[in-house]
One Martini backbone bead per residue (centre of mass of N, CA, C, O) as a GRO file, in nm:
protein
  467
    1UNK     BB    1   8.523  41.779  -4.614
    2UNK     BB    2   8.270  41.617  -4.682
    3UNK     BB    3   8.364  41.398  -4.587
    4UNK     BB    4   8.342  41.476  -4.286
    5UNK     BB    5   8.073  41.583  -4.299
    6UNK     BB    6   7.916  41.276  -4.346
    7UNK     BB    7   8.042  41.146  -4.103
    8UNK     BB    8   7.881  41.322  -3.885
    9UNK     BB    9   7.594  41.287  -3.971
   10UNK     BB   10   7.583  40.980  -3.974
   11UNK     BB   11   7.658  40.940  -3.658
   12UNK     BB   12   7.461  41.106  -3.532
   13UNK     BB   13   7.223  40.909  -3.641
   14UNK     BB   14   7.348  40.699  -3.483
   15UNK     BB   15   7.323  40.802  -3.207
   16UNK     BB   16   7.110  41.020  -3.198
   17UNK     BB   17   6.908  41.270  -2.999
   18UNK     BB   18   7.036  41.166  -2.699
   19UNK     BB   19   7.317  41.329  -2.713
   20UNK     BB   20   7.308  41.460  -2.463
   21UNK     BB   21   7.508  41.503  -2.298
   22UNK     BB   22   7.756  41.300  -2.178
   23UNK     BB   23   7.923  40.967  -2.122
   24UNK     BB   24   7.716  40.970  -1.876
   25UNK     BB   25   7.440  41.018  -1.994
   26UNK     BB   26   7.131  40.897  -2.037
   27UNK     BB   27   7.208  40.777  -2.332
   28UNK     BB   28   7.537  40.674  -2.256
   29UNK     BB   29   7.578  40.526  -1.958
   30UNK     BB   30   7.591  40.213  -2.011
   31UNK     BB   31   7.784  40.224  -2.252
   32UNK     BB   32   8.008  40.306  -2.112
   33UNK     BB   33   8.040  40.154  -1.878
   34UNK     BB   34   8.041  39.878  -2.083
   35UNK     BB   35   8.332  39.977  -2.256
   36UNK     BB   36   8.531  40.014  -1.978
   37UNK     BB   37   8.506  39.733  -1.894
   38UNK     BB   38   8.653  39.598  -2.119
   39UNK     BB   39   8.899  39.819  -2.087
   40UNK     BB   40   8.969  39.691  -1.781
   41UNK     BB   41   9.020  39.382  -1.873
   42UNK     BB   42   9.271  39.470  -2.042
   43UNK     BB   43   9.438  39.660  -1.796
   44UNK     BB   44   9.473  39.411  -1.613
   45UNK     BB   45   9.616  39.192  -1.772
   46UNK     BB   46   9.861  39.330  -1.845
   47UNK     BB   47   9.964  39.401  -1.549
   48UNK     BB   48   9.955  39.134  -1.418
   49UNK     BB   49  10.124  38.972  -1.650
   50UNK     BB   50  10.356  39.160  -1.658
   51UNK     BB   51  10.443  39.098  -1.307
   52UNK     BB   52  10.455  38.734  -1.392
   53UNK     BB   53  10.612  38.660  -1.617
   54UNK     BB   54  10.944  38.597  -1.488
   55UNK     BB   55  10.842  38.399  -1.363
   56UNK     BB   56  10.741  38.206  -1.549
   57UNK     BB   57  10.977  38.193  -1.716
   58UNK     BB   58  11.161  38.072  -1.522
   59UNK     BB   59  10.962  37.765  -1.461
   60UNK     BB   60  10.960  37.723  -1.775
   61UNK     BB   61  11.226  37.754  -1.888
   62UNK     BB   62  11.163  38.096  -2.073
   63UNK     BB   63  11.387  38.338  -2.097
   64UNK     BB   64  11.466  38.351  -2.396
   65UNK     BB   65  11.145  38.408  -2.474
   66UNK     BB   66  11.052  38.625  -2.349
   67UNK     BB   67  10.945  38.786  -2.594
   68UNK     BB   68  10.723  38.578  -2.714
   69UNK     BB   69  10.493  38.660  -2.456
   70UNK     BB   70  10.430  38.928  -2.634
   71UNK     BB   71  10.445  38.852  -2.960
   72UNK     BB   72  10.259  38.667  -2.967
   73UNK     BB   73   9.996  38.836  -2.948
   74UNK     BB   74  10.014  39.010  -3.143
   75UNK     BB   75  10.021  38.854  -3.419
   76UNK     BB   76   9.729  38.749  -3.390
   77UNK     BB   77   9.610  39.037  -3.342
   78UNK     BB   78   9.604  39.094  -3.664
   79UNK     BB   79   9.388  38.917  -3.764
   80UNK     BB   80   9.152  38.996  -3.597
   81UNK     BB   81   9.126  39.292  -3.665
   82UNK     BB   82   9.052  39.239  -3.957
   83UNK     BB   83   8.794  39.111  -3.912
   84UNK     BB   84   8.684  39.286  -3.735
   85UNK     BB   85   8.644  39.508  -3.939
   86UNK     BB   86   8.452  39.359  -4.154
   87UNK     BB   87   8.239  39.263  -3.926
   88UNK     BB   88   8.156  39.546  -3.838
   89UNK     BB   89   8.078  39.677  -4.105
   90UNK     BB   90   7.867  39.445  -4.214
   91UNK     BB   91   7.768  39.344  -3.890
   92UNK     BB   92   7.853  39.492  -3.674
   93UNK     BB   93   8.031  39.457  -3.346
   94UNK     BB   94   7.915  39.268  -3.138
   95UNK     BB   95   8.015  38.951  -3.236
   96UNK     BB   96   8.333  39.044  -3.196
   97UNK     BB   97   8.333  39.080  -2.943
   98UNK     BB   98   8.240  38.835  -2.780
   99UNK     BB   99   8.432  38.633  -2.908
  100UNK     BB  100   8.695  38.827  -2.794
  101UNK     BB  101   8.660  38.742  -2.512
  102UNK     BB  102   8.630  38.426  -2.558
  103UNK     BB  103   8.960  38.433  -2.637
  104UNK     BB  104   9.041  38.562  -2.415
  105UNK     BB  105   9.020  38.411  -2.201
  106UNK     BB  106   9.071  38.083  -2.317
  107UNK     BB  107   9.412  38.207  -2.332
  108UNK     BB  108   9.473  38.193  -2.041
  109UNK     BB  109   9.390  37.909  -1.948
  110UNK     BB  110   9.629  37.792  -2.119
  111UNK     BB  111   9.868  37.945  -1.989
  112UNK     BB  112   9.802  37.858  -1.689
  113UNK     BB  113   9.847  37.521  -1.769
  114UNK     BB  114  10.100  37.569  -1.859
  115UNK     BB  115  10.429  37.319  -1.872
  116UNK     BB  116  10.522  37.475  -2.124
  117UNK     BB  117  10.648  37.763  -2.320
  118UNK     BB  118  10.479  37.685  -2.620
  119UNK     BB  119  10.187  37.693  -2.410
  120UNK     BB  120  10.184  37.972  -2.318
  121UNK     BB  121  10.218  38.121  -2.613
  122UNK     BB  122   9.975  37.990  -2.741
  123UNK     BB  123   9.789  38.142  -2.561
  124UNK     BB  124   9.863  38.428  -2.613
  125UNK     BB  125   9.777  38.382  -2.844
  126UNK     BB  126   9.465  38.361  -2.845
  127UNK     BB  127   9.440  38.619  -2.692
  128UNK     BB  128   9.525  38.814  -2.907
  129UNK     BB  129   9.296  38.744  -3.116
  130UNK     BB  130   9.069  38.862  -2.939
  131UNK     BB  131   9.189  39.138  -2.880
  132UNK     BB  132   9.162  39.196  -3.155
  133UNK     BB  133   8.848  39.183  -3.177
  134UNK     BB  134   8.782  39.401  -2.984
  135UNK     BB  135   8.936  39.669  -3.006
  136UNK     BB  136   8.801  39.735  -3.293
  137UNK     BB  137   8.500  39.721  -3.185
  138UNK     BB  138   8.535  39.968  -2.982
  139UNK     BB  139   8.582  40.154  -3.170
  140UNK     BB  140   8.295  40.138  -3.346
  141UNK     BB  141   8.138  40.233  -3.161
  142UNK     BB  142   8.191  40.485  -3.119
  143UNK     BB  143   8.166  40.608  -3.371
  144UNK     BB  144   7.832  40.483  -3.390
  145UNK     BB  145   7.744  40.591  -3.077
  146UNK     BB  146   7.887  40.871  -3.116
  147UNK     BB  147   7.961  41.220  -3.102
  148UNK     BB  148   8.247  41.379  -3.169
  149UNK     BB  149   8.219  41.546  -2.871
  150UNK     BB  150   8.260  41.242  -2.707
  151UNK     BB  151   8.561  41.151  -2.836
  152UNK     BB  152   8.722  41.189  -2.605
  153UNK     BB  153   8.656  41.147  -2.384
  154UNK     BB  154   8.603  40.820  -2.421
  155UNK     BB  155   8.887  40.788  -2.416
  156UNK     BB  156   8.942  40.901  -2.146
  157UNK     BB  157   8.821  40.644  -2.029
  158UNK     BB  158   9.012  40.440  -2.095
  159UNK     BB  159   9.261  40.578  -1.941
  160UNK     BB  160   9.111  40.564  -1.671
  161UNK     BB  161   9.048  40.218  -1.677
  162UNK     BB  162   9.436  40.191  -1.576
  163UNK     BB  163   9.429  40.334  -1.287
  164UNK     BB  164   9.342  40.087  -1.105
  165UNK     BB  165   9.554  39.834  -1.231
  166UNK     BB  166   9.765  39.950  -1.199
  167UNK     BB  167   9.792  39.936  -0.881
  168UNK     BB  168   9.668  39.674  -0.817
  169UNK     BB  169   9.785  39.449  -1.019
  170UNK     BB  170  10.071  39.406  -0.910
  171UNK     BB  171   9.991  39.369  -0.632
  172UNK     BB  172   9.770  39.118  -0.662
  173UNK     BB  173   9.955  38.930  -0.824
  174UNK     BB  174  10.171  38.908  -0.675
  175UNK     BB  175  10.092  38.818  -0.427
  176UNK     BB  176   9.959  38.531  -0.566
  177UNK     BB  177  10.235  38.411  -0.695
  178UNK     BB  178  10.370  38.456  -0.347
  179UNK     BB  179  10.095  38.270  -0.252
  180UNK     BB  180  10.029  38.062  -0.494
  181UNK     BB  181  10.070  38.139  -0.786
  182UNK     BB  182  10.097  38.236  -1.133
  183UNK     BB  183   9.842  38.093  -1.239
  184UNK     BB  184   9.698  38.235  -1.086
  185UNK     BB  185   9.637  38.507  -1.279
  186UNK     BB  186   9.496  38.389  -1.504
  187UNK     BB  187   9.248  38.177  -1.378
  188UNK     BB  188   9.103  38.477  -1.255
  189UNK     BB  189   9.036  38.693  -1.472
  190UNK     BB  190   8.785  38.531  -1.651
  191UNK     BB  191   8.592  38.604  -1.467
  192UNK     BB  192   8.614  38.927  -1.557
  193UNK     BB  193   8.399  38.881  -1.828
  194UNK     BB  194   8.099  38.883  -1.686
  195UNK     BB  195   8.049  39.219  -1.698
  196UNK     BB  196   8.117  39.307  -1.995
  197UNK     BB  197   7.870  39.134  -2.096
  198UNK     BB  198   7.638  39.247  -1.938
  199UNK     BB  199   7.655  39.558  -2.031
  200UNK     BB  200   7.715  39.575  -2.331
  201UNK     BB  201   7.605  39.401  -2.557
  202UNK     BB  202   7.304  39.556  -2.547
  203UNK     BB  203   7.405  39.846  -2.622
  204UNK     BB  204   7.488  39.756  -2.881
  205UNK     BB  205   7.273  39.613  -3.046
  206UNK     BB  206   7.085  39.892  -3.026
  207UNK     BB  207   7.351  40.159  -3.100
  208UNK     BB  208   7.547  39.961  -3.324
  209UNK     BB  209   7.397  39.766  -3.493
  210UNK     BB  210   7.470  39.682  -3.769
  211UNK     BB  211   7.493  39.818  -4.049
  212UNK     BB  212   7.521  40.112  -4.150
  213UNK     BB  213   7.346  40.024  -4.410
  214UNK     BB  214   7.067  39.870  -4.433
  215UNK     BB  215   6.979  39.846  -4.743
  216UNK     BB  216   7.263  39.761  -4.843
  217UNK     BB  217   7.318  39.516  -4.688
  218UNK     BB  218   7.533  39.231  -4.688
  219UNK     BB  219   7.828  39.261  -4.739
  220UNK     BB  220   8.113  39.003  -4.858
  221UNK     BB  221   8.386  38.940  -4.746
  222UNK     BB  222   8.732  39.017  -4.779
  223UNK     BB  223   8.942  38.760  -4.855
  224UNK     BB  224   9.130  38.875  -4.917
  225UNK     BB  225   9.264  39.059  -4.631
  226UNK     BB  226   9.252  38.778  -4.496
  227UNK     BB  227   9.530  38.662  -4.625
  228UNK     BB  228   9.685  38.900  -4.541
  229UNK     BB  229   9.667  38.877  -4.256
  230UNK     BB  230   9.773  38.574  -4.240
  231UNK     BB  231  10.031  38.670  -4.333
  232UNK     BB  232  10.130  38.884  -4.133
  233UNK     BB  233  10.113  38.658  -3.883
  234UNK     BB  234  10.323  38.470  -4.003
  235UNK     BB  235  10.536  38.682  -4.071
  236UNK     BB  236  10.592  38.753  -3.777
  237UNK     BB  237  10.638  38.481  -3.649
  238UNK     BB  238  10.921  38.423  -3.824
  239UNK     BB  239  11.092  38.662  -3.775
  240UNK     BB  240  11.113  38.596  -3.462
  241UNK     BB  241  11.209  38.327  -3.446
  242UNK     BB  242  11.481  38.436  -3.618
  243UNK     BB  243  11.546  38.659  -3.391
  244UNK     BB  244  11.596  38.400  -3.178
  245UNK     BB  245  11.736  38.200  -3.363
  246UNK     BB  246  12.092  38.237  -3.408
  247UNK     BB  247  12.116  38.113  -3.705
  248UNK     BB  248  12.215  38.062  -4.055
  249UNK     BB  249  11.956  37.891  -4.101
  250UNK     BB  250  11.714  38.147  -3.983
  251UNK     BB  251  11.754  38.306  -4.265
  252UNK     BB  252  11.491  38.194  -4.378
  253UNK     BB  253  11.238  38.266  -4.196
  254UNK     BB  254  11.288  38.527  -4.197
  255UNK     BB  255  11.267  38.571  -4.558
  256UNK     BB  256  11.016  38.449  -4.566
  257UNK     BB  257  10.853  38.647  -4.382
  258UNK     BB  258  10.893  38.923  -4.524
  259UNK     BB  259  10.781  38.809  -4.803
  260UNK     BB  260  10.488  38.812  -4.644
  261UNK     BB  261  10.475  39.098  -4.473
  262UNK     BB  262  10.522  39.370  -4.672
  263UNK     BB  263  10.318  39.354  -4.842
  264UNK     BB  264  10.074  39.294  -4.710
  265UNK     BB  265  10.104  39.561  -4.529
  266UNK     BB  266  10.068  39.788  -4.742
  267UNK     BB  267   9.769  39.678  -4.825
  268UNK     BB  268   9.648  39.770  -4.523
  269UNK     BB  269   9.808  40.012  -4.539
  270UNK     BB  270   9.748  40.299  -4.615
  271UNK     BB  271   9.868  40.520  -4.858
  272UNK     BB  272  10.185  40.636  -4.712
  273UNK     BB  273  10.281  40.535  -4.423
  274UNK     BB  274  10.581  40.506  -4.463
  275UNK     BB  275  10.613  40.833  -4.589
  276UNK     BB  276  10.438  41.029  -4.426
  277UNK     BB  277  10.175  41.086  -4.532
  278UNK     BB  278   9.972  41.412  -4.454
  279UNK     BB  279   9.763  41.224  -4.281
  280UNK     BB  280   9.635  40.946  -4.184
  281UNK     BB  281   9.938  40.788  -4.254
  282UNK     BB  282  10.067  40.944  -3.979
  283UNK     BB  283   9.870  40.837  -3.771
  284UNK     BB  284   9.943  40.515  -3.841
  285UNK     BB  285  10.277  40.560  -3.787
  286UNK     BB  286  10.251  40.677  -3.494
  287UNK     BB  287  10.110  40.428  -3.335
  288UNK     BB  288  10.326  40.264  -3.366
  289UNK     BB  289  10.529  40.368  -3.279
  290UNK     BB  290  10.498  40.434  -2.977
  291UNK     BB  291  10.388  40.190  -2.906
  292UNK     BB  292  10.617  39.971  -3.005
  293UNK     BB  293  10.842  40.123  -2.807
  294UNK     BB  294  10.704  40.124  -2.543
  295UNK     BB  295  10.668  39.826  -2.491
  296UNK     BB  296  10.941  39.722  -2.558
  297UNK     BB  297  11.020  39.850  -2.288
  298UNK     BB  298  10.865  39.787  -2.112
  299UNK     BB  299  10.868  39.448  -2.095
  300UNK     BB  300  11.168  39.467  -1.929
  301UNK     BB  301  11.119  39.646  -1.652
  302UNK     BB  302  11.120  39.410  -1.462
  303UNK     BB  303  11.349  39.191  -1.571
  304UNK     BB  304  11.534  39.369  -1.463
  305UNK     BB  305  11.450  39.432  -1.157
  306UNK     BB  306  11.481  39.118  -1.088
  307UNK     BB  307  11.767  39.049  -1.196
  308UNK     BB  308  11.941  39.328  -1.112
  309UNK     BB  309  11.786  39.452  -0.812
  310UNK     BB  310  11.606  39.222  -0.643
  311UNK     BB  311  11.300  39.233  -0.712
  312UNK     BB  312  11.022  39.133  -0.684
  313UNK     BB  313  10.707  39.098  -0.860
  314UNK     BB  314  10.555  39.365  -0.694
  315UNK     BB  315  10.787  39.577  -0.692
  316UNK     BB  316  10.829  39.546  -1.030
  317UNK     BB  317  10.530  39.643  -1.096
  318UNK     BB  318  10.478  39.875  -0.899
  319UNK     BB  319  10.698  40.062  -1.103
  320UNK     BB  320  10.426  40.141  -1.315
  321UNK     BB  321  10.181  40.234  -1.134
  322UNK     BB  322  10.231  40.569  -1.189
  323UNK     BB  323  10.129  40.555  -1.525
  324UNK     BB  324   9.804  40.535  -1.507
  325UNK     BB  325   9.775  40.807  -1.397
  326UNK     BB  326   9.909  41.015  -1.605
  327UNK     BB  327   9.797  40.893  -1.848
  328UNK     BB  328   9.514  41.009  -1.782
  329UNK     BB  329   9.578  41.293  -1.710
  330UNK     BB  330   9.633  41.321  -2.036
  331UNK     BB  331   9.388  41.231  -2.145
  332UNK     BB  332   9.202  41.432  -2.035
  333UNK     BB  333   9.329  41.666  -2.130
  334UNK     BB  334   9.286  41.617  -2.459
  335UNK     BB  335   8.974  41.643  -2.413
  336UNK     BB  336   8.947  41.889  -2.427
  337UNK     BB  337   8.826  42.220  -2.577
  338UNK     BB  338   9.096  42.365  -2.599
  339UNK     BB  339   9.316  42.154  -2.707
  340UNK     BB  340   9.272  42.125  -2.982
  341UNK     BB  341   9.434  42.344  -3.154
  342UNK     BB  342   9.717  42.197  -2.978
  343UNK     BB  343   9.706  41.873  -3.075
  344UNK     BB  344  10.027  41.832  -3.224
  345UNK     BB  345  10.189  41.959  -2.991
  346UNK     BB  346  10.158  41.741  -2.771
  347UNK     BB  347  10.237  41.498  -2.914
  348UNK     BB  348  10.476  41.593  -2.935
  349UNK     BB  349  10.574  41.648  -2.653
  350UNK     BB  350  10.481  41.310  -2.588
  351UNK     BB  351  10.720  41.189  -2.726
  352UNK     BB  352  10.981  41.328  -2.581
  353UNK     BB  353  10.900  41.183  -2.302
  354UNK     BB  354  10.919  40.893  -2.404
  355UNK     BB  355  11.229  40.893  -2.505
  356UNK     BB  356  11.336  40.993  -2.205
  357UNK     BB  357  11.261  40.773  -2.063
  358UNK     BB  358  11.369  40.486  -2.200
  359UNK     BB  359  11.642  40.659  -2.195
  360UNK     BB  360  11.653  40.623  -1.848
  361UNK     BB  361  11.581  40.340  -1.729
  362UNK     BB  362  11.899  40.174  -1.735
  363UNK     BB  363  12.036  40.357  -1.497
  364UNK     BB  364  11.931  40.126  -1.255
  365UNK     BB  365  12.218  39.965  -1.335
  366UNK     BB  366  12.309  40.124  -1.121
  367UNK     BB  367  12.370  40.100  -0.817
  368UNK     BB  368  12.358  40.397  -0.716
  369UNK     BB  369  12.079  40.402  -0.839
  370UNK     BB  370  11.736  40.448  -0.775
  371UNK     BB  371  11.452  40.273  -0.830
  372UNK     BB  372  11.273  40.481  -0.871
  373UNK     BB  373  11.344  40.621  -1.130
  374UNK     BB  374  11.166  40.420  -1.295
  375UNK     BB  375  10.910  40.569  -1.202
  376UNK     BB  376  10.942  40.843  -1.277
  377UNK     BB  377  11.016  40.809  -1.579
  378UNK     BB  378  10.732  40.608  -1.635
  379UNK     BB  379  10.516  40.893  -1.565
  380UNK     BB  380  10.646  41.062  -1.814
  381UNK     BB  381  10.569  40.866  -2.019
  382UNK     BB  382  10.282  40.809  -1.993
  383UNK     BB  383  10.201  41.101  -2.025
  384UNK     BB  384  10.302  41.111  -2.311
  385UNK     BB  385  10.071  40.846  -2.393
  386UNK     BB  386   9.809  41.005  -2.340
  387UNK     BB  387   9.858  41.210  -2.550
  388UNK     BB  388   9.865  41.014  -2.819
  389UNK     BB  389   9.684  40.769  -2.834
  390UNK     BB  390   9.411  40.931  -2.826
  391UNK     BB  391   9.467  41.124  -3.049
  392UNK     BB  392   9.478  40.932  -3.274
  393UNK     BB  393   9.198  40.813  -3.258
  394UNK     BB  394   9.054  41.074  -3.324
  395UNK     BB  395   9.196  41.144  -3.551
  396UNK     BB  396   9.068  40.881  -3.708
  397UNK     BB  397   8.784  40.932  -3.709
  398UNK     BB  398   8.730  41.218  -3.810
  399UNK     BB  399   8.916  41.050  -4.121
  400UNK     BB  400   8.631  40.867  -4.109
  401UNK     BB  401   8.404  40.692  -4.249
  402UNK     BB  402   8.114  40.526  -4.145
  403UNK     BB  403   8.256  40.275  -4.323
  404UNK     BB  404   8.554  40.296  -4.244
  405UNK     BB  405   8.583  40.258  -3.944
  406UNK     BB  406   8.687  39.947  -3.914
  407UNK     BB  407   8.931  39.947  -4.124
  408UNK     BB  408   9.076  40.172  -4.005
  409UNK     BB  409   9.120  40.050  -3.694
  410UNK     BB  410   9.256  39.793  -3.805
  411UNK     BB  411   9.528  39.998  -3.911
  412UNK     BB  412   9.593  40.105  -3.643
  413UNK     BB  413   9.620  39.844  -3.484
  414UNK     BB  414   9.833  39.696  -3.706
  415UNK     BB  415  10.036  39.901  -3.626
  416UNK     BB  416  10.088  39.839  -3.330
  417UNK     BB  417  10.120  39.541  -3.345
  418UNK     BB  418  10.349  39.536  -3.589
  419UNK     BB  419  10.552  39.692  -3.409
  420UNK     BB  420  10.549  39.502  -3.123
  421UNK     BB  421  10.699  39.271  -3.315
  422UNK     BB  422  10.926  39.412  -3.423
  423UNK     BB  423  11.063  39.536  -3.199
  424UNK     BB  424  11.047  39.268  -3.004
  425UNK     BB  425  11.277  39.110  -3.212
  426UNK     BB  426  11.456  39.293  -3.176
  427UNK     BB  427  11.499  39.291  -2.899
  428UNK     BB  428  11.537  38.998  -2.838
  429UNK     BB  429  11.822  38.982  -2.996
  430UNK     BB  430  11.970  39.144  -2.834
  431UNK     BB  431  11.932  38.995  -2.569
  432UNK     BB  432  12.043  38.734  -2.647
  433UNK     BB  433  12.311  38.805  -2.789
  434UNK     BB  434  12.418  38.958  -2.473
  435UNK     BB  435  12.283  38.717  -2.259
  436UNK     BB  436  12.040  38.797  -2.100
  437UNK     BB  437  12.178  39.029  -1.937
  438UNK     BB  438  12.302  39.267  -1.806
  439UNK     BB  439  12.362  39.604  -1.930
  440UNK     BB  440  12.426  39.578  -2.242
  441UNK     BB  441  12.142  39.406  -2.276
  442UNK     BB  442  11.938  39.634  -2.180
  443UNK     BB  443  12.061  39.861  -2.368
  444UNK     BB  444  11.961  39.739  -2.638
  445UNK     BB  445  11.663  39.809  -2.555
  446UNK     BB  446  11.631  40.132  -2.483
  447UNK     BB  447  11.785  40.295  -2.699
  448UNK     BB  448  11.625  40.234  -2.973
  449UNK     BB  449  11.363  40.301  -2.884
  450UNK     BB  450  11.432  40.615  -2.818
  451UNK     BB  451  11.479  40.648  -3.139
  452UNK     BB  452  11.198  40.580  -3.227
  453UNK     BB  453  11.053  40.804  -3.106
  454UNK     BB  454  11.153  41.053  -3.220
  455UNK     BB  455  11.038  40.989  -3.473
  456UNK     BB  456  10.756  41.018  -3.376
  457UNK     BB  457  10.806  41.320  -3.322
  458UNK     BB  458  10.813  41.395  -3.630
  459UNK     BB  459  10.533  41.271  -3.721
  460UNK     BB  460  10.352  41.511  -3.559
  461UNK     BB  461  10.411  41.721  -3.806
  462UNK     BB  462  10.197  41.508  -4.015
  463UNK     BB  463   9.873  41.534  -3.933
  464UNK     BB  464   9.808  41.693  -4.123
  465UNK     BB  465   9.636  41.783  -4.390
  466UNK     BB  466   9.642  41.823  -4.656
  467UNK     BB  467   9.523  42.098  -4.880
   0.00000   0.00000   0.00000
């Protein structure tokens, strides 16, 4: 308790007295406004790229690979997360957030150009790279902008900065896709950085920059972590690589991967994550499970869709469009202040609805069965994702003093990053293995990530912190 009421102090001290009204109100509104728009241009990002994937993997002959096209972004932005927690602890999240906007732009750029799958995917870690410094950067502004009674609001309104993208981006991508070409739906995003940028940077410079203590200087870098941090994105990428080329030769990059993955990955998150030891290590091993399994099921509903039924890639990416009303509104819900007392339970209910839509989507492969189905059960799973991932963030904040909310931070984000890698390649390899294609192919990959929520709904019973 010591270490909770010292960071409520020191963090209230770095909101100001300015303090009163909502994330709205006259001292918080400018910093709201600019770090919502950053989180609506990767909201934009993620829907738009999500509806165009199955074209450009098409066009450049990489549907097997198509796995890794979304696994090169998590992978890169392990790095990224861990870089961008030291840098933001010692000196600010400013500089971490501007860089991750312009290697975000820069990732687009090179995927929108390339002629080759691999140059693709290349740009794609670019991206990802960027993204994992935003993420993390966004998340300690938060923590030092913020007085503990706003931080589920705006929690809530970054759920709520996917609900116009979720709805404009499937239509406004397909549409340019369908009539422009795929290429343009990548480079027109980077346009919508100067936005983010011109509201943003100034709010943190003000509000959130520089060391938490400006007395205690700025401490040098911790240079292991960030060694762990390319270790665990180099094995995450052999990892994936021998999961997609399955002959019994790469079974060595496996091995390799592995064993500079797991233990890489144990010193970087808290101690007793996989054993969801409870309070803060059961919060950082749920928002992987949930995360990367509901990721990894939703990055195949479209290319099921376009290639088992027939549907466009403008009405494939708008099945999906439904699920950031819910997604909002159930994010809204978790920060009501009446819905405290009752959230691990509340989270409980999000991952079973979460398992129940996953297990529903693949019902669509039956041709009897109305495309819509997956509509509706994917409005489902994301209103239970609106109420965890949410939920995960406050109670992350919660249980981190600000000194060390950069590190915390960047372990919640690489455990979501690093469950979407390895899930993503172990989909990614069933998917492959049983031909790419047809019923048997897409139910290995909605079935195991269903049991994988589950799990997640147990570990929900374990985030009250032992006494």
């Amino acid at each position: 308790m010591a270490a909770l009421e010292s960071s409520d102090s020191v963090v209230a001290g770095i909101a100001g007295p300015e303090d009163e009204g909502g994330v709205l109100g006259r001292a918080h509104r400018a910093l709201s406004v600019g770090i919502v728009s950053v989180v609506l241009l990767i909201a934009f990002e993620a829907t738009a790229i999500g509806t165009v994937m199955p074209v450009a993997a098409r066009e450049l002959d990489g549907v097997s690979l198509y796995a890794f096209a979304f696994s090169g972004y998590f992978t890169t932005s392990l790095t990224g997360m861990v870089l961008a927690g030291q840098w933001a602890d010692r000196r600010g999240p400013l500089a971490a957030l501007a860089t991750g906007i312009g290697a975000f732009a820069g990732g687009l750029v090179v995927s929108g150009t390339a002629q080759v799958m691999w140059v693709f995917i290349l740009g794609r870690a670019v991206q990802g790279f960027g993204g994992g410094l935003v993420i993390v950067a966004v998340y300690v502004v938060v923590g030092r902008a913020y007085p503990e009674r706003l931080r589920p609001a705006i929690m809530a309104s970054f759920a709520a900065a996917w609900v116009v993208p979720s709805i404009v981006g499937p239509l406004a991508s397909g549409a340019v896709a369908e009539h422009l070409g795929w290429r343009w739906v990548f480079l027109g995003i980077p346009l919508l950085v100067l936005l983010p940028l011109g509201l943003a940077l100034p709010q943190i410079r003000r509000r959130a920059g520089g060391p938490v203590d400006h007395d205690a200087g700025t401490p040098a870098f911790d240079r292991r972590r960030i060694r762990l941090a390319l270790a665990v994105s180099l094995g995450a990428g052999l990892v994936q690589y021998a999961a997609q080329d399955l002959r019994p030769l790469s079974l060595v990059p496996g091995l390799l991967g592995a064993a500079l993955l797991v233990p890489a990955v144990r010193l970087l998150l808290p101690r007793g994550t996989y054993r969801a030891v409870r309070g803060l290590p059961s919060v950082v091993l749920l928002r992987g499970l949930s995360a990367g399994s509901f990721i990894a099921a939703e990055s195949f509903v479209p290319l099921m869709l376009v290639t088992q039924r027939g549907l466009s890639p403008t009405l494939a990416g708008f099945s999906l469009a439904a699920g950031g009303l819910t997604w909002a509104a159930a994010s809204w819900m978790q920060s009501r202040p009446r819905m405290e007392p009752h959230r691990e339970r509340l989270m409980t209910f999000g991952m079973v609805l979460v398992a129940a839509a996953i297990a529903a989507a693949p019902a669509v492969l039956v041709p009897a069965v109305p495309v819509w189905t997956v509509a509706v059960a994917w409005g489902f799973g994301c209103f239970g994702m609106g109420l965890v991932i949410s939920s995960t963030s406050v109670l992350l904040l919660k249980l981190s003093a600000p000194a060390e909310a950069g590190a915390n931070s960047a372990a919640l984000q690489i455990s979501d990053a690093l469950s979407n890698v390895v899930l993503l390649a172990t989909a990614g390899a069933a998917f492959a293995t049983l031909g790419s294609d047809g019923t048997p192919a897409f139910a290995s990959v909605f079935l195991p990530m269903a049991g994988v929520a589950l799990v997640g709904a147990w570990v929900t019973t374990r985030l009250r912190a032992a006494d």
